[in-house]
C-alpha positions in Angstrom: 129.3 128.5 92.9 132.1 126.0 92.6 130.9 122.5 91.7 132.0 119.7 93.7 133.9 117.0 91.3 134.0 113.7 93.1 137.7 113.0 93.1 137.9 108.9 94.0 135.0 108.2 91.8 134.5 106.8 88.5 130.8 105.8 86.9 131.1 102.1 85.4 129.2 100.5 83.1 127.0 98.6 85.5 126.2 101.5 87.4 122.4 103.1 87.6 120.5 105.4 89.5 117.7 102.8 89.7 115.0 101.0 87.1 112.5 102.6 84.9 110.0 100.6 86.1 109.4 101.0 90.0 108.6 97.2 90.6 112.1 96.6 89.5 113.6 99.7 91.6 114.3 97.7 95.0 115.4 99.6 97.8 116.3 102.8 96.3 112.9 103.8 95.5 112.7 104.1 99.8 115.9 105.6 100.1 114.9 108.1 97.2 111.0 108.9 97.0 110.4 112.0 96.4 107.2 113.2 98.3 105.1 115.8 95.5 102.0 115.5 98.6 100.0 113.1 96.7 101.1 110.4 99.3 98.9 112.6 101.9 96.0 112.0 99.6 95.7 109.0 99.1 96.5 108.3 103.2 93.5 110.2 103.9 90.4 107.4 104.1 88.0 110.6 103.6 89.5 112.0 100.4 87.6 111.5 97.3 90.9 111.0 95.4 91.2 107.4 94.7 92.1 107.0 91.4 95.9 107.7 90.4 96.1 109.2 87.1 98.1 109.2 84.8 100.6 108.3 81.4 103.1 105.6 81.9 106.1 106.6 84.2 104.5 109.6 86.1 105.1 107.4 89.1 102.1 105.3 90.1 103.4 102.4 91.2 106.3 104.4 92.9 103.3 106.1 95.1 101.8 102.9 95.8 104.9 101.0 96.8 105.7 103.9 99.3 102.5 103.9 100.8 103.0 100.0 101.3 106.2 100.9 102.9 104.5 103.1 105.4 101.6 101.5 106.4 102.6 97.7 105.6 99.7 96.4 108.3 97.4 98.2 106.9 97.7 98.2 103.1 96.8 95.0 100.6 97.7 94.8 97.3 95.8 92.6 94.8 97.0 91.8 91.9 94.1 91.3 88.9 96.0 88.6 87.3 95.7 86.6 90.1 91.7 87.0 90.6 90.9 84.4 88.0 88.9 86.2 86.2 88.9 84.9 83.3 86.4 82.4 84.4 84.2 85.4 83.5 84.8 85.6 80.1 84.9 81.8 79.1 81.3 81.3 80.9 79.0 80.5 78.4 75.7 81.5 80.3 76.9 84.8 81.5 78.3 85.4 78.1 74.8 84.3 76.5 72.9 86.8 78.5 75.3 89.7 78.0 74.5 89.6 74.6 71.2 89.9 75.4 72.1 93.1 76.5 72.0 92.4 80.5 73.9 94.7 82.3 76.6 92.7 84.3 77.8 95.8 86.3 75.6 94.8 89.4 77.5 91.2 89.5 80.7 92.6 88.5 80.5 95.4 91.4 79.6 92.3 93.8 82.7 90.4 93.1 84.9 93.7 93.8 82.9 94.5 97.0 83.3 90.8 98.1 86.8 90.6 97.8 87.5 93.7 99.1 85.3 92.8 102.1 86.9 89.6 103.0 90.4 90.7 102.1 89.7 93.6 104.8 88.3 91.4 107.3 90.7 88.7 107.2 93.8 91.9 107.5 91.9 92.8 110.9 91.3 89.4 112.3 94.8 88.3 111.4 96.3 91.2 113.5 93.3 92.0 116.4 92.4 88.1 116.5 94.9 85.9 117.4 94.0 84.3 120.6 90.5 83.4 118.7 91.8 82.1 115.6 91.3 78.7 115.9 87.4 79.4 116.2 87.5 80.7 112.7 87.0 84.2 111.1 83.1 83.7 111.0 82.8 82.5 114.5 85.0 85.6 115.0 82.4 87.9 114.1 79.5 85.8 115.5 81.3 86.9 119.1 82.8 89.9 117.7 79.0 91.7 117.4 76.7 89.2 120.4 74.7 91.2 122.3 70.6 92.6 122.0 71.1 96.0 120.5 69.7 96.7 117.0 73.3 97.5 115.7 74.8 93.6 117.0 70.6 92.3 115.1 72.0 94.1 111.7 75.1 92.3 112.3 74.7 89.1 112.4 72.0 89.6 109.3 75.5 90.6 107.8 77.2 87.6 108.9 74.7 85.2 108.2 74.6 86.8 104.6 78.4 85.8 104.8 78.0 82.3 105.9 75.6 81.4 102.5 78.8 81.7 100.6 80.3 78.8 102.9 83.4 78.4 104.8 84.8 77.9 100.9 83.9 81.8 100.8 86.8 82.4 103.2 89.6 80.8 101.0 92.0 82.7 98.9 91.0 85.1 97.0 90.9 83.5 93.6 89.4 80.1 94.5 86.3 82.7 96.1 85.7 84.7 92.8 84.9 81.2 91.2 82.9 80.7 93.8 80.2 83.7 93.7 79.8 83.6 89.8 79.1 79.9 90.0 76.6 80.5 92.6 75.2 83.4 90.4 75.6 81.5 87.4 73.6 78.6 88.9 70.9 81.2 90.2 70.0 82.5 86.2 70.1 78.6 85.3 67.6 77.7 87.7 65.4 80.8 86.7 66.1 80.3 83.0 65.1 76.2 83.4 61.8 77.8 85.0 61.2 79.7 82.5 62.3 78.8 79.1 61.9 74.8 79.5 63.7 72.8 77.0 64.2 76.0 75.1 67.2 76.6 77.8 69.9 74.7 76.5 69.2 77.3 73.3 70.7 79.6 75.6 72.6 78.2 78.1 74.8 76.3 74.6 76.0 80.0 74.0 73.6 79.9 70.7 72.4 83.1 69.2 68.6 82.9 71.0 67.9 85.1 67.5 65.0 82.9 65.8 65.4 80.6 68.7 63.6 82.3 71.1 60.2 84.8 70.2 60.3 88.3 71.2 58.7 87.3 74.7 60.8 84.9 75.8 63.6 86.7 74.7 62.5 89.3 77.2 61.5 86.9 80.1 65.0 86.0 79.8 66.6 89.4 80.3 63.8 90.5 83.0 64.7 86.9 84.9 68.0 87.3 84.9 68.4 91.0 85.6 66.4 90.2 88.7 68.8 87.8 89.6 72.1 89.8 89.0 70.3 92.8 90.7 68.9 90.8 93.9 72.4 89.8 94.5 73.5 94.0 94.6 70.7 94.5 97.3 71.4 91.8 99.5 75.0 92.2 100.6 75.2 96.2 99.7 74.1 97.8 102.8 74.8 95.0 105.8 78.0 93.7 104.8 79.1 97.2 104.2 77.8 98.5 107.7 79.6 95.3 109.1 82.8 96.1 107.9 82.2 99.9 109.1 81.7 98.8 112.4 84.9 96.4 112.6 87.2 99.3 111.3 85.8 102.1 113.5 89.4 102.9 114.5 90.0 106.5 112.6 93.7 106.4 113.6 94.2 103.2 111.5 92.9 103.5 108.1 93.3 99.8 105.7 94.2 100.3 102.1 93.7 98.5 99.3 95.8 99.2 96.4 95.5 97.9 92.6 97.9 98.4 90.1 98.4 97.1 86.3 95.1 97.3 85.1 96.3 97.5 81.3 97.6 94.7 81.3 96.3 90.8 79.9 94.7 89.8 83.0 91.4 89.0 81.2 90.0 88.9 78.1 89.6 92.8 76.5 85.8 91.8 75.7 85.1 91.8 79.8 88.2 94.1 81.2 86.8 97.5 80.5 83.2 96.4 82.2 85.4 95.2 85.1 87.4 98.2 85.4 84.4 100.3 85.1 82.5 97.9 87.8 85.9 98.5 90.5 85.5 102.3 89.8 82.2 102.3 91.0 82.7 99.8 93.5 86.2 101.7 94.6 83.9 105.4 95.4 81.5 103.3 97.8 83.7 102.7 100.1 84.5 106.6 100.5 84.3 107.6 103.7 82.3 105.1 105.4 84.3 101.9 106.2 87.9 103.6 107.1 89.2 101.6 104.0 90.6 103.1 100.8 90.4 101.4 97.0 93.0 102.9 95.3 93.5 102.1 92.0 96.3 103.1 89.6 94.7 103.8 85.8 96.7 105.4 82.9 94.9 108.4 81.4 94.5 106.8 77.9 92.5 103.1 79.8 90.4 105.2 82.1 89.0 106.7 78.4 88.7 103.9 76.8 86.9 101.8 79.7 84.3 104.9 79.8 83.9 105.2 76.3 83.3 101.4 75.5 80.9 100.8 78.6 79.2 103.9 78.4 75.4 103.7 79.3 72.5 106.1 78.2 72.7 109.4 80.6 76.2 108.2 81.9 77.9 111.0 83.4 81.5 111.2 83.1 82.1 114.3 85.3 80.8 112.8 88.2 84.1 111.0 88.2 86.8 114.0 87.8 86.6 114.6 91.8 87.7 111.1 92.1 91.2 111.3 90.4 94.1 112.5 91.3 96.5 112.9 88.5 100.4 113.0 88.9 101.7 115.8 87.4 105.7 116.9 87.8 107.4 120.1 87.8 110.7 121.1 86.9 111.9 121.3 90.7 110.7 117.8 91.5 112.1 116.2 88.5 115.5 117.2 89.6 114.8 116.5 93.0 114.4 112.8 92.0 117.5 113.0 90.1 119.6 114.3 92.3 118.3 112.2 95.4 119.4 109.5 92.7 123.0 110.2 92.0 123.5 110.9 96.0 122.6 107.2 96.4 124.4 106.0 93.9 127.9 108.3 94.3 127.9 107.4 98.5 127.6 103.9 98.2 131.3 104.4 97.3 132.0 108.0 97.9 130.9 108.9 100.9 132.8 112.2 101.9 130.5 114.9 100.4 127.0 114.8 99.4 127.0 114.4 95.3 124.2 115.6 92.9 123.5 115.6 88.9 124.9 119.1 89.0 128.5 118.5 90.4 129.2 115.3 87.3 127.1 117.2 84.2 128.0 120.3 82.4 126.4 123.7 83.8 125.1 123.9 80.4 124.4 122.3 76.8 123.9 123.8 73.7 123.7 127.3 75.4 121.0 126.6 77.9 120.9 125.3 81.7 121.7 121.6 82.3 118.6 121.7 84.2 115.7 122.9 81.3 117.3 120.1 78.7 116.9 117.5 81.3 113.3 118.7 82.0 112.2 119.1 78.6 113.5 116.0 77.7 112.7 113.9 80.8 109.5 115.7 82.0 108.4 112.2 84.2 110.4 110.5 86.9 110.9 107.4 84.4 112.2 109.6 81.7 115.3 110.9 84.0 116.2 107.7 85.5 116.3 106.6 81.8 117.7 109.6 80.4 120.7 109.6 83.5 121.4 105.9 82.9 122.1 107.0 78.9 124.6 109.8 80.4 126.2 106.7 83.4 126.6 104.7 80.3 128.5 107.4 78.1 130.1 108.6 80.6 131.5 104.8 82.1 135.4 104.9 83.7 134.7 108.5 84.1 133.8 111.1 87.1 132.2 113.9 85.2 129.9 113.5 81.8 131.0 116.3 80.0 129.2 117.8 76.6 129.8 115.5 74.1 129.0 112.1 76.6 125.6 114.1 77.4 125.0 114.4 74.1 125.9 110.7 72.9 123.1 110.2 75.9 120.4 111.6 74.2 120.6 110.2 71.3 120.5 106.5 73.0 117.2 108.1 75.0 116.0 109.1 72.5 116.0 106.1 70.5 115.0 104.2 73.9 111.9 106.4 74.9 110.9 105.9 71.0 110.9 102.1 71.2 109.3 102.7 74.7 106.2 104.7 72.9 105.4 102.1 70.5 105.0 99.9 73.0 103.1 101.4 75.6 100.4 101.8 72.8 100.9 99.3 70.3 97.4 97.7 71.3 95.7 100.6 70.5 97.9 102.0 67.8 99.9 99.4 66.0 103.1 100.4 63.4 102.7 104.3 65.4 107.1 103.8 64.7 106.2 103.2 60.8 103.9 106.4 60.3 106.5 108.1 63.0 108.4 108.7 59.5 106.6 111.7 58.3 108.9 113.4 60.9 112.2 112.4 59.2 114.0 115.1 58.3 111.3 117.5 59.3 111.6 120.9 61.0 110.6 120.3 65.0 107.8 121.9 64.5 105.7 123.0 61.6 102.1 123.3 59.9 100.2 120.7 59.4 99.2 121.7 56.1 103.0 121.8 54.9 102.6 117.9 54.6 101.3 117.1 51.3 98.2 114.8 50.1 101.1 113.0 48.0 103.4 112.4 50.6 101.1 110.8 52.5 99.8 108.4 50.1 103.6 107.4 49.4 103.9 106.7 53.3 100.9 104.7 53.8 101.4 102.7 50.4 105.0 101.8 51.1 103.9 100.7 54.9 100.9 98.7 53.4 103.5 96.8 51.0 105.7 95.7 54.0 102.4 95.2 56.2 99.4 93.9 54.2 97.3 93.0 57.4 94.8 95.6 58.4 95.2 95.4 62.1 93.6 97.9 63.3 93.7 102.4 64.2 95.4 104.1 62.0 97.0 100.9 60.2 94.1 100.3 58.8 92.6 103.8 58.1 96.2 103.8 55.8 95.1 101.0 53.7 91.7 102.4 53.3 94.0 105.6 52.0 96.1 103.2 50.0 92.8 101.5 48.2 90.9 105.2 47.4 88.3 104.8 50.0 89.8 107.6 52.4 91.0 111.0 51.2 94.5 112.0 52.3 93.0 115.2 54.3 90.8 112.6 56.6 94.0 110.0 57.1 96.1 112.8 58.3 93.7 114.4 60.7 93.2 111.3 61.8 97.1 110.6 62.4 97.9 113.5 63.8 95.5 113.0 66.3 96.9 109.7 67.3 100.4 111.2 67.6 99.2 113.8 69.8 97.1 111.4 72.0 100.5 109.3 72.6 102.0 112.4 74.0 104.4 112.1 70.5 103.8 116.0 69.5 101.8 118.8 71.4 99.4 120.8 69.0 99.6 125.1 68.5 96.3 125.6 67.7 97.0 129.3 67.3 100.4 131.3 66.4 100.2 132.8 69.9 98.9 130.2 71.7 101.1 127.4 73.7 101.4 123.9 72.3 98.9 121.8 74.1 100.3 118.4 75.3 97.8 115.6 76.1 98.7 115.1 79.5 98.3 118.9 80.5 95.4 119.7 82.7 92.0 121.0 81.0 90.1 120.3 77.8 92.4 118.2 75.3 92.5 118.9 71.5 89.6 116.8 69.6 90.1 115.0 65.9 87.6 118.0 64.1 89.9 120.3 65.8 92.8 119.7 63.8 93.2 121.5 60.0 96.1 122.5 58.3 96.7 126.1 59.9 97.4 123.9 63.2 100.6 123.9 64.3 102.9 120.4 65.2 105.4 120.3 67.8 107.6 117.3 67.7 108.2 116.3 71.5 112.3 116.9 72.5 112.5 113.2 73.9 111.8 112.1 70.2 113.5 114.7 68.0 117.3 112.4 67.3 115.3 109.2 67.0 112.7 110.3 64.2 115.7 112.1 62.7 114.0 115.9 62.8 116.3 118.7 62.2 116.4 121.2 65.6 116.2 124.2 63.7 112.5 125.2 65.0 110.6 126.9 62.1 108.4 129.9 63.1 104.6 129.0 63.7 
């Protein structure tokens, strides 16, 4: 079939098909969402599905923004930064008990259901309401459910239960959060005063209560103030929950709550992974009986790390599978979101013919179909905006991006999606670009036994000269190598491990087996997996960056 070469047009520098990064995509993320049917999921009040997994770029934020677009009554978005949370962390009581070994969740898991209950009820009384809104969103209620019958009784328990908190309880959202834990906070002081005497300040001073405080009193104090973060679950959890139910009974108009950039700073590390974990559990109780939806956006890698470091004796982590939904991509879609893409972009000055990635690249590159490079290069909606940008770029006063501009592009992706990696997991794995240097010059894939005890050591001692702090991951695990306490062998199952948990290589663990990728569905390669007869395969996106030669060896 004859391709269509846009006579009239020409790319220019400041041309794009749109940003990386969907917050920064303005309106051509509605002009050009591509529907994969997750946006049917997470619609549906009744699906389990509430948690959007997956790595960075799959297109989280892209889902949530669309479903904002479609239902813009009924869906809130809170931000965590602005939750002021870190009031949390710097309390010196709460942090004084937690060492204790208290288990926060039940406070944490109120703050989440009170916020999410008030942000709810204020959505509904701000649209159904308004002839009564001088009277107040309490005194809304207190009409809302008069009457005798036991359901209006339970009710106004509920609302009563509300109306402890205060009118100050109905302010925004962050000036609310201080609220509750003060109240909480000032509940364990008055139990701890009660209890401990003089001996409180011991605690309340965010002193070690270790020799302070006898075995028994150590124990009052976690039995006291257990009681108190517990009693504070049962009151609210099944009235204010049954309120809510009742106000939202309308099927046809589901709310949504959406949360997004959970890995980032909003709080201190120590306290964000019991948070997370607290909003996960708080996020599956609203499942199918309030007609409201928490959906929270979680990268793959956070989701295990908030599970492993708040994991509790005879925690399940299955129970939580048939609450994701992960974004996966084919082929088919990928290109559909490029070429949905260079339409908008082409007909906001071409508009005489409909104009996709197919009619301005070559039909092929290095002897295979335009469309499998892109793929296996770009396999995530972020990855071909960036990837197309490169070729816009190269290919700038022109119409068509022949073979040599698309291949000028990949080498600027390349380098781009490299810089890209270290950052997206420099908190866990800081200098990954440093140790990325075993690949130079490398074969695109190979054994992992064909890299020597010796090379290593030269690696990790040269990166250790240039970077004497420890940090942390692997970084330090290569001093450790560097100093004779860690064999070569252990470092570099450790570090192919992290390269394949980054998504930098997929791992053969078999000559006839496929190279498993950590983002692929099903059970993911483990450290004591890896020996030398595994096999490495460099990921495309990475290959010209990390200078590997593309002659693939045999496995």
């Amino acid at each position: 079939m004859a391709v269509k070469r846009p006579s009239g047009f020409k790319f220019t520098r400041l041309d794009t098909i749109g940003a990386p990064d969907a917050e920064m995509d303005g309106d051509i993320l509605a002009s050009c969402f591509v529907d994969t049917g997750d946006l049917a999921v997470i619609q549906d009040p009744g699906d389990r599905r509430v948690i959007l997994l997956g790595r960075t770029g799959t297109g989280k934020t892209a889902l949530l923004r669309r479903l904002e677009l479609s239902h813009p009554d009924q869906t809130i978005t809170i931000r965590p930064e602005t939750l002021a949370l870190s009031h949390i962390a710097n309390s010196q009581i709460l942090n004084s008990v937690s060492a204790l070994g208290i288990n926060l969740d039940p406070l944490f898991k109120l703050l989440w259901r009170h916020v999410f209950v008030v942000e709810l009820l204020r959505r509904y009384f701000d649209q159904h309401a308004v002839a009564n809104k001088e009277e107040g969103l309490l005194a809304w209620l207190q009409s809302f459910f008069s009457g005798t019958s036991r359901e209006a009784r339970q009710s106004q328990k509920a609302i009563e239960y509300l109306r402890e908190w205060g009118e100050s309880f109905w302010e925004e959202t962050e000036y609310r959060v201080k609220e509750i834990t003060r109240k909480i906070e000032s509940e364990i002081e008055e139990s701890l005063k009660a209890s401990l005497g003089g001996k409180y300040t011991n605690v309340s001073g965010g002193k070690s209560t270790r020799g302070l405080l006898s075995d028994e009193e150590r124990l009052e104090v976690a039995n006291r103030t257990q009681e108190v973060v517990s009693r504070a679950q049962v009151q609210d959890l099944t009235q204010v929950m049954q309120l809510l139910g009742q106000v939202l009974s309308n099927r046809q108009h589901p709310y949504f709550i959406v949360i997004d950039q959970l890995d980032e700073n909003w709080v201190e590390e120590r306290v964000r992974y019991q948070l997370i974990k607290a909003l996960i559990l708080t996020a599956r109780e609203f499942i199918g009986g309030t007609n409201a939806k928490i959906i929270l956006a979680i990268r793959r890698d956070l989701i295990d790390r908030v599970f492993r470091l708040t994991r509790d004796p005879g925690f399940q982590e299955e129970k939580f599978v048939g609450n994701y939904l992960p974004l996966t991509w084919t082929r088919d879609q990928i290109l559909n979101v490029l070429d949905s893409r260079v339409r908008y972009l082409v007909a906001r000055r071409y508009t005489k013919q409909p104009v996709g990635y197919r009619d301005v690249l070559p039909e092929t590159f290095d002897g295979r179909n335009i469309g499998d490079v892109i793929f296996e290069f770009a396999p995530r909606p972020r990855d071909v905006i960036a990837l197309f940008n490169c070729c816009i770029q190269a290919g700038a006063d022109k119409s068509y991006i022949g073979v040599h501009e698309f291949s000028i592009a990949l080498g600027e992706y390349s380098r781009g999606r490299l810089r890209a990696l270290a950052d997206e997991w420099n908190a866990d794995y800081p200098r990954l670009l440093d140790y990325a240097a075993i690949f130079k010059g490398r074969q695109v894939s190979f054994k992992i036994g064909s890299v020597t005890g010796n090379e290593l050591e030269d690696l990790c001692l040269s990166i250790a000269a240039e970077h004497p702090a420890r940090e942390r991951g692997i970084h330090t695990m290569g001093h450790a190598v560097v100093e004779g306490d860690l064999s070569p062998s252990a470092f570099k199952e450790a570090l192919f491990h992290h390269f394949y948990k980054t998504g930098l290589v997929g791992l053969k663990m078999s000559p006839d087996s496929r190279a498993s990728w950590v983002n692929d569905s099903g059970q993911p390669v483990v450290r004591s997996q890896i020996t030398d007869e595994v096999g490495v395969v460099l990921h495309p996106a990475y290959r010209r960056a990390l200078g590997a030669s593309e002659h693939r060896s045999q496995l």
